[in-house]
N, C-alpha and C positions, 0 to 999 in steps of 0.2 A: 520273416519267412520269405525264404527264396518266390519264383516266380514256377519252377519246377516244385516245391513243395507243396504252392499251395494249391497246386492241380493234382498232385498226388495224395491231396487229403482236401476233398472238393467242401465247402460248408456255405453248401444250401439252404439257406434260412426260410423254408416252407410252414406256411403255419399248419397247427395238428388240425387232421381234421374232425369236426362233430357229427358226421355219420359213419354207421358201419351197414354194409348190406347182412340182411336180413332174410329168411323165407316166408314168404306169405301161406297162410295156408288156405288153401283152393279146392273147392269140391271137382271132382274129374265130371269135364264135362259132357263127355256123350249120357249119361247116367240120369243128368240134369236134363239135357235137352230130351232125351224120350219119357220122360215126366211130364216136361211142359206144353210139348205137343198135344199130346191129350188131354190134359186140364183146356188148353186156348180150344182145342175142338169142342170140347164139352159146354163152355162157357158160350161158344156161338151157337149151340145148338140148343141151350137152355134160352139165352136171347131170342132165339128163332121161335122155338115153342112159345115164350108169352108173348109176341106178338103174335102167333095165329091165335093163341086164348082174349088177347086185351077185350074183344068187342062181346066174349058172354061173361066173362069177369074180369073187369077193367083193373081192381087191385091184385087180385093172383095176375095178371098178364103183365102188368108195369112194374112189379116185384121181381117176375120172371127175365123180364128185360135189364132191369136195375144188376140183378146181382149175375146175366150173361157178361154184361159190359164189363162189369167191376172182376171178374176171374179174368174176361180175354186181356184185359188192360193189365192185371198183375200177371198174366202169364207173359203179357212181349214187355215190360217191365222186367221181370224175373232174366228174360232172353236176353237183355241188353248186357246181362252180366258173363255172358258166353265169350270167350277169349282165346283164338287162337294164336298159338307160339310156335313159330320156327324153329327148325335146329340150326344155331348160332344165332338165336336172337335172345332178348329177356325183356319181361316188361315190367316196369318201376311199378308199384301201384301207389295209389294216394286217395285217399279218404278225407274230403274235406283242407284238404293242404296237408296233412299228415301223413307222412311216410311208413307206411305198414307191412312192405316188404317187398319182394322181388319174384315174379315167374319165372322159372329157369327151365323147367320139365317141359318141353313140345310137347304137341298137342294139343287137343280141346280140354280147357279149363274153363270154371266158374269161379269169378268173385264177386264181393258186394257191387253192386249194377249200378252205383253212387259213384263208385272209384273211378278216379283218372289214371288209364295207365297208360305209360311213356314206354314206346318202342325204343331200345338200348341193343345193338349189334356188338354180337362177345364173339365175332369170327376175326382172325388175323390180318392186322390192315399192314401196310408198306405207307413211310413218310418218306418220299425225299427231299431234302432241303434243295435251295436256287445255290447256286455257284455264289460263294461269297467271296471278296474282296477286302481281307483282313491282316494285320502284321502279324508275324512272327513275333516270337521271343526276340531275335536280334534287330527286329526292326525292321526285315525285309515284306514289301510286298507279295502277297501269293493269295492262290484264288484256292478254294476248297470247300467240297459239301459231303454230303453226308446221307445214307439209307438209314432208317430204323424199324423196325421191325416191332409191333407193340398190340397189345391186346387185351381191351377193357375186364377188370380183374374182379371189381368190385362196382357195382353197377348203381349203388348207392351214393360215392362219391362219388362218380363220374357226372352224375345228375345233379345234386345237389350242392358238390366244393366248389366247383367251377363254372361259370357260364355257358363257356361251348369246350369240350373235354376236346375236340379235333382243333381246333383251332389253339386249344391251350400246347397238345403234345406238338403240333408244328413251332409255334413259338420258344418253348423251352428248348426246342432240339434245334432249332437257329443258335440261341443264346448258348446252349454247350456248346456247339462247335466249334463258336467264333471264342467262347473261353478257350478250350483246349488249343486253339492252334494258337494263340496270345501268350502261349506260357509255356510252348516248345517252340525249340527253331525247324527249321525245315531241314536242314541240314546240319553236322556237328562238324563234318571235316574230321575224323578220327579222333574229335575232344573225350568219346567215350562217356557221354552222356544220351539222353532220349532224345529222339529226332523222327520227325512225322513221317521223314521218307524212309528210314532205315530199322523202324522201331514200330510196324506197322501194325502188329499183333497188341502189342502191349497199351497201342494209343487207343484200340478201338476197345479195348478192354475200361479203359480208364473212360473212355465218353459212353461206354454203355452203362459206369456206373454213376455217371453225372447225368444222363440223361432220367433214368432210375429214380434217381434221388427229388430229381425236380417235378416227375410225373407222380409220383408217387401219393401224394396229396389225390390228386383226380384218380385214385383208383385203377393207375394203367400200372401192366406190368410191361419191360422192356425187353424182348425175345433176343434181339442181336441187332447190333448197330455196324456198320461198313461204313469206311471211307468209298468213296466213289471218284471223287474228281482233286488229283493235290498239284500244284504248279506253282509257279513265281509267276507273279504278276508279267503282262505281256513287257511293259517299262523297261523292263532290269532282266527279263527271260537271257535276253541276248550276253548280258554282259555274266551271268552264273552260269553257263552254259558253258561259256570261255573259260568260266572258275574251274568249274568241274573238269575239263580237258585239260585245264594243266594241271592239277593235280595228279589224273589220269597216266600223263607224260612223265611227271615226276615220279610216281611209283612204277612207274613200267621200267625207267632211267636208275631208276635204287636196284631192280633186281639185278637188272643188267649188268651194271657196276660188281655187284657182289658177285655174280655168275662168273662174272671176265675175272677176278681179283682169284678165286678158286680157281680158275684154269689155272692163271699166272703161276701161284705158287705150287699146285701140282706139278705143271711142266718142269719149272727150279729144282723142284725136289727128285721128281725122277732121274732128270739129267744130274743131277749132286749124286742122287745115287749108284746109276749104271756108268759112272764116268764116260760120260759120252765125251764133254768138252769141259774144259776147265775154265770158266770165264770166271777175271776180276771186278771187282766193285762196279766200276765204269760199265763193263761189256752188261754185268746185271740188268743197269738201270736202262741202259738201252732198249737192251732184250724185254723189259718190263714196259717200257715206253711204246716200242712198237706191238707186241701181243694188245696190250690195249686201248691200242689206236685201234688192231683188226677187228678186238673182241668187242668194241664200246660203239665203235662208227656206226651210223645209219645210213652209210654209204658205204659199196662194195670198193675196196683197198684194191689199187694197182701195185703188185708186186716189182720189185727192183731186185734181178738175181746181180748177184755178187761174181765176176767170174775171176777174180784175182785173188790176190792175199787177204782172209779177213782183218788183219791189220793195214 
């Protein structure tokens, strides 16, 4: 397999992942918290009553205190389970290590007050990669990075496949890049193959789905990826620069050619037709010689009138 193929059929050995996000299910919690309010008031004010009773009935007044404390303590207990979520936020929940689901609704919510839950931002981040320093397909030095655009999809493996999910989709989105420009050239020269600089839709097309393919594992999905910065190395800048200009010369030098060669044989043909002059072989190639000296030159032609015999 080509070096072009195997970027056009990218195989990213990502392993599968063992979680899928999930919903938790959450009691709404303003509903919760105007419950608990008044249970914790009630419970301090039962507390309060057996201590003003404790000193004419010692056991109704320490019973009274006993089970104030024990309501106020499971009411701000109960309250720790209160959980506010942002819009573009989520929060992983965990019970005991055990993954049980995921907050995605804003708002005030309640869950088990046990649970560890992990603040996860599902709003649209921007990666840009550093300016890299990587060959081409033919071997040329050139520098190139890259924007991606990307947006935690699944909040379950982004927490748990991966380490740190930002730090992994910068990593990967290095490693595509520097794949992709490894396995086009930067330039084809009219070879009429793929080339970074000429082919600019199709490449970012091709690194949004390697980019894709590599995050995908951590639950991100990939919005759009941009080229941002594409060059030759500073080294050899100077000397493909010169490349490019004579090429530039050479196709401007083809039309021109062809341009003058169609004057030429118009002018032949008109005058063959309207019998203006009758020129032989010789007098042709002359007349051929000098039209594209005028028509070809990059310098304006000094005329030489004839005032005698054209023989």
């Amino acid at each position: 397999m080509t070096r072009t193929e195997a970027a056009d059929n990218p195989s990213v050995d990502m392993p599968t992942p063992h979680t899928g996000e999930r919903v938790v299910h959450a009691v709404r919690g303003f509903p919760m918290f105007g419950a608990l309010v008044p249970a914790i008031a009630a419970g301090i004010a039962v507390a309060t009553f057996g201590a003003s009773t404790v000193q004419d009935n010692s056991t109704l007044g320490v019973t009274l205190i006993v089970v104030g404390v024990l309501i106020v303590l499971t009411g701000m207990g109960l309250m720790a389970g209160l959980t506010a979520v942002a819009p573009g936020e989520a929060r992983v929940v965990q019970v005991l290590g055990r993954y049980v689901g995921t907050l995605r609704a804003d708002g005030l919510q309640w869950v088990n007050p046990i649970a560890h839950r992990r603040r996860v931002s599902t709003r649209i981040r921007n990666h840009e990669t550093d300016v890299a320093k990587v060959n081409d397909a033919d071997g040329n030095p050139i520098e190139i990075a890259a924007v991606v655009v990307w947006q935690v999809q699944d909040t379950a493996r982004a927490v748990f496949e991966v380490d740190d999910f930002v730090e992994f989709v910068a990593i990967q989105t290095e490693t595509a890049v520097r794949h992709i420009a490894n396995n086009y050239p930067y330039d084809t020269h009219g070879a009429g193959t793929l080339s970074l600089r000429d082919n600019a839709e199709e490449i970012t097309e091709k690194l949004s789905t390697e980019v894709a393919a590599r995050v995908s594992a951590a639950g991100v999905m990939v919005i759009e990826s941009r080229i941002t910065h594409l060059a030759y190395a500073p080294e050899i800048a100077h000397a493909m620069l010169r490349r490019q200009q004579a090429g530039a010369v050479v196709a401007a030098r083809q039309r021109i050619v062809e341009g003058a060669v169609g004057m030429v044989e118009m002018a032949l043909s008109r005058l063959a037709e309207q019998n203006i002059v009758d020129l032989d072989e010789e007098r042709k190639a002359a007349m051929v010689s000098n039209l594209l000296v005028v028509l070809v030159g990059d310098r304006d032609t000094q005329p030489v009138v004839n005032a005698g015999s054209l023989y």
